[in-house]
N, C-alpha and C positions, 0 to 999 in steps of 0.2 A: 504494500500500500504506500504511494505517495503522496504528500500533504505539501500542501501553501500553508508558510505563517507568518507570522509578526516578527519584527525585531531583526537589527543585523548586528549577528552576534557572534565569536568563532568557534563556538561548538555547533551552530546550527550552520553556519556556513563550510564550517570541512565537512559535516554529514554530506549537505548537499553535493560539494564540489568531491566531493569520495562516492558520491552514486547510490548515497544512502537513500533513507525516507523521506529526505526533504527535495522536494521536486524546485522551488523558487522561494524566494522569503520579498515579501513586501517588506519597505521602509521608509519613512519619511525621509526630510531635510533636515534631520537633526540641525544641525549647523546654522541652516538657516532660519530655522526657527527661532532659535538660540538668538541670533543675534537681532532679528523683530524683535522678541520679546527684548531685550537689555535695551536697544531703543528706545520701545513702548515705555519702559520703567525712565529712560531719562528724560522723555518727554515730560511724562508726570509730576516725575518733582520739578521740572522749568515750568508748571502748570500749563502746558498745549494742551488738545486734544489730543487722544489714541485710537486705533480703535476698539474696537469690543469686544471680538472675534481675532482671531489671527490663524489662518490656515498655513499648514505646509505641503507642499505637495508630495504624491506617494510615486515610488519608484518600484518596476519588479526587479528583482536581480537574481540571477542566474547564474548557473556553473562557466557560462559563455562571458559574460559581464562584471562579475565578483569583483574584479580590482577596480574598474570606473565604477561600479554603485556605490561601494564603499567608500570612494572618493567625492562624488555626489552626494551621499547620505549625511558624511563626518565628516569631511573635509579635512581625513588624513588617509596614510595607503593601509589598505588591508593587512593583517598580519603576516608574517611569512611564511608561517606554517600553512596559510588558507592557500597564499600566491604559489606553493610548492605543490600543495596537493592538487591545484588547480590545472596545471601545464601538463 
């Protein structure tokens, strides 16, 4: 059985890029969100307006894509272990 899930993580991403049970993992922009919201907070105390809501957008990443998602995701590189099992 293969499953989508949450979270990019490197025990869920060697499964996948090892041919485990993890078929693809969704993840946000961490990153980017990250820094809307630090924004949003310095807006606040300069009293602007924010907004209310703050989306981040969702990425799928793959045994194919693993090192750009995670670069995309976290805006750092994958670990090495994920990069070795990956090639």
């Amino acid at each position: 059985t293969k499953i989508v899930t949450l979270d990019l993580a490197e025990p869920v991403a060697l499964d996948m890029v090892k041919g485990g049970n993890v078929a693809a993992l969704v993840a946000d922009k961490a990153y980017e969100l990250g820094r809307a919201m630090a924004a949003s907070g310095m807006k606040s105390l300069l009293a602007q307006q924010t907004p209310a809501f703050v989306v981040a957008p969702a990425l799928t990443v793959t045994k194919e894509n693993v090192s750009q998602g995670w670069k995309d995701s976290l805006n750092r590189d994958a670990p090495q272990s994920v990069l070795d099992a990956a090639k």
